[in-house]
TORSEMAR-537105 format. One record per atom (N, C-alpha, C): x, z, y; residue in one letter. Coordinates in pm, whole numbers, padded with zeros to 5 digits, always signed. Each point is the difference from the previous one (the first is absolute). Layout:
<atoms>
XZYA
...
</atoms>
This chain:
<atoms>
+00085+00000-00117X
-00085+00000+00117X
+00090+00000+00124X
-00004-00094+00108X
+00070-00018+00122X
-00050+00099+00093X
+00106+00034+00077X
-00025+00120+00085X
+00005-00099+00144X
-00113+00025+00119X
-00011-00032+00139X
+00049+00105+00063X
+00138-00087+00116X
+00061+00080+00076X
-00110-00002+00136X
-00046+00133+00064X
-00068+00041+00104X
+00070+00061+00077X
-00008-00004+00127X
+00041+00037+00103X
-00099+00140+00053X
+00042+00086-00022X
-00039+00156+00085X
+00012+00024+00102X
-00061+00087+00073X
+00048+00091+00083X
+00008+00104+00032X
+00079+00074+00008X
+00022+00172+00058X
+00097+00056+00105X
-00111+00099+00062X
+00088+00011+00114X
+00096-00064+00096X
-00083-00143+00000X
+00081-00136+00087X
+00066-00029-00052X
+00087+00021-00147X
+00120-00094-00052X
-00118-00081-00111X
+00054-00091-00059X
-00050-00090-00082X
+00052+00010-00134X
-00046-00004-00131X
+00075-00015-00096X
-00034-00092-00100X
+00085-00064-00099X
-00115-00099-00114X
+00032+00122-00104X
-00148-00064-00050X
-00053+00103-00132X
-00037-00081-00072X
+00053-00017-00115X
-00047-00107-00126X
-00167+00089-00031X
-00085-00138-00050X
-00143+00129-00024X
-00032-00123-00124X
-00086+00071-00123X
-00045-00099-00114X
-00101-00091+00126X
-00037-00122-00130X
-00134-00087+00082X
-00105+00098-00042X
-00097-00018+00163X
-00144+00072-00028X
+00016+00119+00035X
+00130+00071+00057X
+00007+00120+00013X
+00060+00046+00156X
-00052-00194+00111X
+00044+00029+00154X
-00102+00048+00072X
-00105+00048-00012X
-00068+00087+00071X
+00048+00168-00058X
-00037+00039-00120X
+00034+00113+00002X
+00134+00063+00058X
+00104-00102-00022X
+00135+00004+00046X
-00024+00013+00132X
-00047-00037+00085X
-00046-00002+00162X
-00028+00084+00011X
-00147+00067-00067X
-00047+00144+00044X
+00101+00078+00007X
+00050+00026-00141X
+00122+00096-00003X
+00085+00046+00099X
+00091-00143+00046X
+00079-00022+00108X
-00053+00065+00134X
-00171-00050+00007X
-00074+00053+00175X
-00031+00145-00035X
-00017+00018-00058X
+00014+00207-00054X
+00123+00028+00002X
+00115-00011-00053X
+00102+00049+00000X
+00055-00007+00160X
-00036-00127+00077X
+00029+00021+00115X
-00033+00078+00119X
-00153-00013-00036X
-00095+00142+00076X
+00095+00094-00082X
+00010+00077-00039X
+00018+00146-00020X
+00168-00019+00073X
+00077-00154-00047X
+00155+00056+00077X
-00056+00027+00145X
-00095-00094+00073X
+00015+00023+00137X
-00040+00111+00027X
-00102+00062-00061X
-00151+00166+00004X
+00182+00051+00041X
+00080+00007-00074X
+00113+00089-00058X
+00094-00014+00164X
+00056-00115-00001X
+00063-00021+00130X
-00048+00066+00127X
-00126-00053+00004X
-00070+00029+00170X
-00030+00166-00045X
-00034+00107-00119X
-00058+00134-00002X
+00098+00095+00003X
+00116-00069-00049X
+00125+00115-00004X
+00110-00057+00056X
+00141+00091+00040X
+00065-00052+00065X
+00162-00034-00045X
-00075-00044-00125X
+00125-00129-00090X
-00040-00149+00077X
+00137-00045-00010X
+00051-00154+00029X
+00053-00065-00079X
+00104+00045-00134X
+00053-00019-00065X
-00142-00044-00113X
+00071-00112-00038X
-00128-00090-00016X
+00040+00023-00221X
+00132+00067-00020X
-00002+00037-00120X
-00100+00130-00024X
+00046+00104+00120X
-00107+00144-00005X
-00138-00055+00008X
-00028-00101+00078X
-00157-00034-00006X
-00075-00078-00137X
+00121-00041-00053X
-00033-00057-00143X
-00021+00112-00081X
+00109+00097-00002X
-00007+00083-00145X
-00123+00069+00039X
-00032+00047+00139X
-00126+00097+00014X
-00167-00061+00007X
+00001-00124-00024X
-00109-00111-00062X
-00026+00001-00147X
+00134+00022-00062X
-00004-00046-00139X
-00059+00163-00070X
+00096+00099+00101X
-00093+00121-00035X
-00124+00008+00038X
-00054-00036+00089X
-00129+00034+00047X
-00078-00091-00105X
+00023-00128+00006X
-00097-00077-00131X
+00025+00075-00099X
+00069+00083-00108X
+00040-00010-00079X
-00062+00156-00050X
-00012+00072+00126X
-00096+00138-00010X
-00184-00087+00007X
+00019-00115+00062X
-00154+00008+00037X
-00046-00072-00124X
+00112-00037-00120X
-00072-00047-00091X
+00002+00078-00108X
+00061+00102-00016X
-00018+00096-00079X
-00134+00111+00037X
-00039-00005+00092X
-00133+00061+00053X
-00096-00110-00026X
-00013-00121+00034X
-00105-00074-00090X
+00033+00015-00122X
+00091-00005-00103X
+00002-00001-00162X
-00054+00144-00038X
+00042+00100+00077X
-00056+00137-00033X
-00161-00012+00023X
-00037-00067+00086X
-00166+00009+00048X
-00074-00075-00111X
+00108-00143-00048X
-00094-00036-00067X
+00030+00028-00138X
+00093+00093-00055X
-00010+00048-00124X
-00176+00135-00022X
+00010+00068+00155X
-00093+00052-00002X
-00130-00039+00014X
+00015-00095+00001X
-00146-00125-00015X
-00015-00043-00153X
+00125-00035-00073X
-00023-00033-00120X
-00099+00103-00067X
+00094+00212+00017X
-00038+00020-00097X
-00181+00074+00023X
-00017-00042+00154X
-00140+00053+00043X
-00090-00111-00115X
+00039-00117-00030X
-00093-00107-00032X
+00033+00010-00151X
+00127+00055-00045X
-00026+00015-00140X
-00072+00137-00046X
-00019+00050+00103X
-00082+00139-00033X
-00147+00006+00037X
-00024-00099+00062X
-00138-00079+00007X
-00053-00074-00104X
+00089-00054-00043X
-00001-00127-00140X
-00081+00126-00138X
+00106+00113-00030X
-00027+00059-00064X
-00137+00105+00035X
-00038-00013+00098X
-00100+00103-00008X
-00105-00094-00028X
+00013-00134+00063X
-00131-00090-00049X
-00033-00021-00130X
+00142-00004-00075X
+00016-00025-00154X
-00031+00098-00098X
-00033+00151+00050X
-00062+00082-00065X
-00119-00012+00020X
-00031-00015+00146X
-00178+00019+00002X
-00053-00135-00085X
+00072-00122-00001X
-00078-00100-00076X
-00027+00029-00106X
+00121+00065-00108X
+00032+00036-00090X
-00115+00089-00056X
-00018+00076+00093X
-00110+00145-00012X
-00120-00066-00044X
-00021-00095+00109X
-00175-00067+00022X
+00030-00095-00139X
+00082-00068-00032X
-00023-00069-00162X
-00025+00088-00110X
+00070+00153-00017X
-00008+00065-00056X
-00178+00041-00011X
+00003-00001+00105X
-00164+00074+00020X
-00121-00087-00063X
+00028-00156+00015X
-00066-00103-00017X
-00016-00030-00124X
+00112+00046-00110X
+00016-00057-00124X
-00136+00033-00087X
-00066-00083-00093X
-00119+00052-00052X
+00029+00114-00110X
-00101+00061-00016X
+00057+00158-00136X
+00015+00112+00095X
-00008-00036+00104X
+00018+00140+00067X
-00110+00087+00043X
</atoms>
């Protein structure tokens, strides 16, 4: 599979980024998020050093996606504990239904 070289941008420099085919929009989003948070980062605190503004992006994404994976593990197990309560009461009401009883 051939890789398309794309042209980025962050923080005013430019870079090419090889991306698979079918995968230059998501590659874009990525890039316009990663750039919002370098600039959020630049203009909120008072780094310039455009390495400190990188590493403290990569931390900040990198906490904010471990707080979505934590949220949505706690979504899984709300819905597998939903799953199971439905699966007894069905369970119950077939039980109840069966003829001989």
């Amino acid at each position: 599979m051939s890789q398309r070289a794309m042209d980025i941008r962050l923080m005013e420099r430019h870079y090419k980024v090889n991306c698979p085919p079918g995968q230059e929009v998501a590659l874009q989003q990525a890039a316009d998020r990663l750039n919002n948070k370098l600039e959020t980062i630049r203009t909120n605190t008072k780094l310039s050093n455009p390495e400190q503004i990188a590493v403290m992006a990569g931390l900040n994404l990198c906490h904010e996606f471990a707080q979505d994976e934590k949220r949505q593990q706690q979504r899984i197990a709300d819905l597998e504990e939903k799953l199971k309560l439905l699966q007894e009461t069905l369970e119950q009401v077939m039980a109840e239904q069966r003829p001989g009883r």
